[in-house]
N, C-alpha and C positions, 0 to 999 in steps of 0.2 A: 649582471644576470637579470634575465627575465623572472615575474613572479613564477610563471611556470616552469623555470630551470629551477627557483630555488625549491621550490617544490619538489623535484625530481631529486636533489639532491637531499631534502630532508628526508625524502622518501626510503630514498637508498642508505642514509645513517644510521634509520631504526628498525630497517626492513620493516617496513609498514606495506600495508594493502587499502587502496583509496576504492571504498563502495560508495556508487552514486548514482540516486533515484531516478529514474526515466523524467520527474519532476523538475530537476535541475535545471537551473538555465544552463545554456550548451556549453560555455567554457567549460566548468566543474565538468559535466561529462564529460567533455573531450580532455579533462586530467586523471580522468577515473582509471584505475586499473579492468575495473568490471561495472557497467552500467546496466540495472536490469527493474523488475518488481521486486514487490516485499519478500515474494518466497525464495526466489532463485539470491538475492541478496542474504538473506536470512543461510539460502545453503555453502553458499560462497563463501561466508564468513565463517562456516560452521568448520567447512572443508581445508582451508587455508591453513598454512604452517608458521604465517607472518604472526611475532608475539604484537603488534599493533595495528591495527584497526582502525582506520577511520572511517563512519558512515556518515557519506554527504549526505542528508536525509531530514529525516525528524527524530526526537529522542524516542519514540517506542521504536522503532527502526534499530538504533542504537542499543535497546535493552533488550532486543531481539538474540541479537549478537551475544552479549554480553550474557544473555542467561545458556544459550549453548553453547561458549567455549569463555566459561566465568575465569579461567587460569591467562585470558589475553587483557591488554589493556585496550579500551572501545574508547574513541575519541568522538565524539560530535561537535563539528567547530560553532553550534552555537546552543547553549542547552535551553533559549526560548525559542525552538523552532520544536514547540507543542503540534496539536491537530484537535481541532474540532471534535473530533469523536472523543477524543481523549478527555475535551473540556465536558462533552455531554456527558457522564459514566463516572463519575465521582465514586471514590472506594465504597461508602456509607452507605449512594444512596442504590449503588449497583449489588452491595451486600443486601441489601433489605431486596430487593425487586428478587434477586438470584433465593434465598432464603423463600420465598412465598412460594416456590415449584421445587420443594426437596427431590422428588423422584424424578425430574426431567434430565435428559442432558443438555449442559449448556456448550453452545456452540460461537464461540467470541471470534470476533474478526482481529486480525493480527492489529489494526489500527485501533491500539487499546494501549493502557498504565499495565506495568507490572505488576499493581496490586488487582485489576481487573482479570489478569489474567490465570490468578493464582487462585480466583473463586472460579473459573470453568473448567470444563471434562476435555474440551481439545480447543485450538485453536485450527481455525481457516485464514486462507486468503482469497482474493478472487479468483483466484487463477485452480486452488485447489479445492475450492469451494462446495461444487458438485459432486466431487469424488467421495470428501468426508461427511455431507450427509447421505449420502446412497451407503457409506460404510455403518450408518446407523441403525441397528434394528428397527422392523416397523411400527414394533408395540413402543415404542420410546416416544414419549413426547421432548419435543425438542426446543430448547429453548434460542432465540439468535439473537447477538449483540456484537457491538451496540450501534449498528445501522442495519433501519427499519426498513431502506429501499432495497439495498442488497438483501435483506432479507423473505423481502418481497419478492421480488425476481426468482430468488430458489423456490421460494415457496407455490408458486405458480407454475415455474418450469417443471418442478420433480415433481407435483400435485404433491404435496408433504406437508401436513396443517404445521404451523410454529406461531410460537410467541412471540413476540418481538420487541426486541426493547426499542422506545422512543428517541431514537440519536439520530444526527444524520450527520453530512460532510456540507460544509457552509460553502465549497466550491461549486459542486453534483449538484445543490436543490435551486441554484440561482440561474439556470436555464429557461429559457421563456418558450414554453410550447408556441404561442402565437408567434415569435419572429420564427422560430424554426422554421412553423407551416408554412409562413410566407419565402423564408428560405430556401426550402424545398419549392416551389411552386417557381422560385428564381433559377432555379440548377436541377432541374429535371433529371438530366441525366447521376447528379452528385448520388453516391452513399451512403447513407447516414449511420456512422458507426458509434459507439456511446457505449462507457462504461456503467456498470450494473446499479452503481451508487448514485445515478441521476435519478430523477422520480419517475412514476408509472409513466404519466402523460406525457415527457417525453421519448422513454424509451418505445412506447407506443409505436413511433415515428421510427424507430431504428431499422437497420436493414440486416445488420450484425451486431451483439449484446456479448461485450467479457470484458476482460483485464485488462489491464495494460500491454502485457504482452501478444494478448489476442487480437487487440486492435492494432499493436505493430502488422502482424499476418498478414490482416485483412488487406492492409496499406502496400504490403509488401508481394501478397498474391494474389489481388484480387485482379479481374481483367480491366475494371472501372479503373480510371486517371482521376478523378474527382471525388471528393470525400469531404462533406461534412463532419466535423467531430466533435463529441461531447464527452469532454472529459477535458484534464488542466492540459494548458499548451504548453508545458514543459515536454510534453512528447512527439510535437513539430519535430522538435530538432530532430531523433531518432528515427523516425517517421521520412524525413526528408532524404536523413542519409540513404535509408535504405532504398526508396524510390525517387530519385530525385527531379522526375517527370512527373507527379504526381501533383495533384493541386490542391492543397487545404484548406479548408475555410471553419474557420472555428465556430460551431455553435453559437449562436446569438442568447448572451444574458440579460436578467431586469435592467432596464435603465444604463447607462451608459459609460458605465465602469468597466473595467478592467478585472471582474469579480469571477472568473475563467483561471485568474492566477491563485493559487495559494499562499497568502501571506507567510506562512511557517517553510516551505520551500523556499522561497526566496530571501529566506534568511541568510542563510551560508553565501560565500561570499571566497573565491580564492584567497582572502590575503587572509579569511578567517582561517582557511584550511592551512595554509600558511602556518599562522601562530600555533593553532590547535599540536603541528607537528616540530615546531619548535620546542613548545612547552609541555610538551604531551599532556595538552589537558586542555579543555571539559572533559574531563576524564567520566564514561558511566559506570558510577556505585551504585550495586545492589546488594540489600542485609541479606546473610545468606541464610538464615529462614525463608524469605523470600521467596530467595533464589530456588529454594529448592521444591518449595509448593508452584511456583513460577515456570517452571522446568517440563512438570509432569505432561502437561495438556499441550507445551509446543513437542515435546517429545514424541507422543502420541499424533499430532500432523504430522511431522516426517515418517514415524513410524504408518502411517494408513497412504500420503503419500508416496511413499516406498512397496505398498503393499503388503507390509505386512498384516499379518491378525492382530486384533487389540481385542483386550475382557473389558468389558462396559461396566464391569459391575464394582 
């Protein structure tokens, strides 16, 4: 058997559900049951009737899952495939910054620690991002974390002052405005599409500014055959399937790396996902105190998401 047969076959012995990040390198997605962003993943897992779960991903990804349907078992085949934001926002020192604006609401990006998330009033993602500050009363001062670009980007698009905590994504900030420009200057005709999480100066250059899934769209309906993109090239692959006339050229980063990739993405690994549903484990544990301060403010995204009403108070 193929790694991918036995997979399929592990799949089918614990009715498990295989989530995996637009991030992935393509094989993982193309074993995925469902391939999407944080939020449509986040609902996927929420929705599903599989008792096992595994998110190809990163582990807030995983406690994502895990904190709305705490009764399934959540696999992530590797529990150091962390995230940058997550390293920036340390419980302590995100409890003291959060604690110095008692009356504001805090607005945390899904790319956060369970304990990060259990000190804010709701969680966003990029994708539902604009919706749940526009769901914000105007007299609220609002706090955003804990990426300051993303937080930038709202805070200019909606004209909405915010605070911002100091984080960013070590993928997003290593884009080099200067090859861009020249990039651009190369491909005239090219797109420049880019997620929110890059910094001003290059978004500056963009031609379309959203999600991951937004920038599928663009690729997928825009009349342009050419695109530049700024964001990780784990999303070529999807990108491609869907257009596959289409011509990508990945945003030019500092110096001569590879620094476009995600190292915590390209953790996981088929023969990880593999064991992970062998052994049903990296299993994610959360204390269920936690869990249940943890709960409140993603609850409240799907809840404004969804449209319903929420009490802010």
């Amino acid at each position: 058997m193929s790694i991918k047969d036995e997979i399929k076959a592990l799949k089918e012995k614990h009715n498990a559900l295989i989530l995996g990040h637009f991030y992935q390198e393509g094989e993982i997605q193309d074993i995925a049951d469902y391939v999407g962003d944080s939020l449509s993943l986040a609902q996927k897992g929420q929705e599903a009737d599989n008792p096992v779960v595994l998110m190809a991903g990163v582990v807030f990804m995983g406690e994502s899952v895990k904190l709305l349907s705490p009764e399934k078992t959540v696999l992530v085949p590797d529990l150091n495939a962390g995230c940058s934001l997550v390293d920036h926002s340390p419980y302590e020192k995100f409890k003291k910054w959060r604690e110095s604006y008692p009356d504001a609401i805090c607005v945390t990006y899904v790319n956060s620690s369970a304990d990060v998330k259990s000190l804010s009033d709701v969680i966003c993602t990029s994708s539902n991002a604009e919706k749940i500050i526009n769901a914000i009363p105007k007299d609220k001062q609002i706090l955003f974390a804990p990426d300051q670009n993303l937080g930038g980007w709202l805070s200019r698009k909606l004209n909405r002052e915010m605070i911002l905590y100091p984080g960013s994504c070590q993928v997003h900030v290593l884009f080099s405005e200067k090859k861009l420009h020249q990039l651009k200057l190369e491909h005239p005709d090219a797109k420049v599409i880019a997620h929110p999480e890059c910094m001003e100066e290059i978004l500056q250059y963009a031609d379309a500014i959203g999600s991951t899934s937004f920038l599928l769209k663009q690729v997928e309906d825009n009349p342009s055959q050419k695109f530049i993109v700024a964001t990780e090239i784990g999303i070529f692959h999807e990108m491609q399937k869907r257009n596959p006339t289409a011509t990508l050229i990945q945003a030019p980063a500092e110096g001569s790396c590879a620094c476009n990739e995600c190292p915590y993405m390209k953790l996981n690994s088929l023969e990880k996902i593999k064991q992970a549903l062998e052994t049903l484990s990296p299993a994610v544990e959360i204390d269920a105190a936690l869990m249940e301060r943890a709960r409140l403010p993603l609850d409240r995204m799907m809840d404004i998401t969804a449209g319903k009403p929420v009490n802010w108070d």
